[in-house]
N, C-alpha and C positions, 0 to 999 in steps of 0.2 A: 441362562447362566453358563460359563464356563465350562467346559469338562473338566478342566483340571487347574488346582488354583497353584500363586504360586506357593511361594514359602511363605512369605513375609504374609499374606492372605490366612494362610491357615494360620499361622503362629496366633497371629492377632485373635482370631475366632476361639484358637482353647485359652487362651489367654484372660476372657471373658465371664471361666468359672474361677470363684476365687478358690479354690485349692487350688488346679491347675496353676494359678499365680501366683500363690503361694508359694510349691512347689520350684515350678523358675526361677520366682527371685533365690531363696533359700540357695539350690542350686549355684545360681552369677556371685551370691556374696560367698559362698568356699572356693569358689576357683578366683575369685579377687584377693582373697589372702592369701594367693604365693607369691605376691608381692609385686612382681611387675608390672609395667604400665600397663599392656595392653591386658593382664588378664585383671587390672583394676577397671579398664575402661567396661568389662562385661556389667558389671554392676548397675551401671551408669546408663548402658544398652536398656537391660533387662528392666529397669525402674520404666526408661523411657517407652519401651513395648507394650509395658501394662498399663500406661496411662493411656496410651492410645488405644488398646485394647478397653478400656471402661472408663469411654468415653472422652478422650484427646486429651492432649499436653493442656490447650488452652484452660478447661474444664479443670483439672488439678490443680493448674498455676490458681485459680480464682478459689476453690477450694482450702487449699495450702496457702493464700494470701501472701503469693507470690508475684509478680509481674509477669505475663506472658513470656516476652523474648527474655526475661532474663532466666526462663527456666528451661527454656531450650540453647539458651548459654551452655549453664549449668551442667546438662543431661549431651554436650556434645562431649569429643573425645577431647578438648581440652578445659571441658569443666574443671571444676574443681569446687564440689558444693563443703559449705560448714556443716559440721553434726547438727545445728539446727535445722538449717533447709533437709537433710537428710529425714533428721525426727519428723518436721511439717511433713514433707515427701509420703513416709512410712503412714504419718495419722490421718493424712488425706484420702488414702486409698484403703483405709479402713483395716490397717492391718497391724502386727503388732513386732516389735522391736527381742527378742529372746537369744540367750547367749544358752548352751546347754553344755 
């Protein structure tokens, strides 16, 4: 093993408890509501991290009865997913949707 992993290695690894992914996401979707492109594209990041992190994009996409490439369409920087695919996204990964 490694001595030392990189970033994108660890991330994925705390990634894999769901608080920890909880956490993350919660975090990507307030800093996506200052409006901007790039700090909307965090959202879109962080969905994509925790899929990979439990268990890959492809895994979700069949999950969320999605199409593979079209959810890494979706999950890139010019996605652009519907509150549907969003909600499938959200119930796929076993989590829940909360405004407070």
């Amino acid at each position: 093993m490694k001595k030392n992993k990189n970033y994108q290695e660890w991330l994925l690894e705390k990634l894999k408890d769901h608080d920890e992914a909880v956490a993350y996401l919660n975090a990507a979707l307030e800093e996506s509501l200052k409006g901007d492109e790039e700090s909307q594209y965090l959202f879109l990041t962080a969905l994509k991290n925790v899929a990979e992190a439990q268990g890959g994009v492809g895994n979700l996409a069949r999950k969320a009865k999605l199409g593979r490439e079209s959810l890494y369409k979706t999950l890139s920087k010019k996605g652009n997913p519907t509150w549907h695919t969003l909600v499938s996204l959200v119930m796929a990964l076993g989590l829940n949707l909360r405004l407070s």
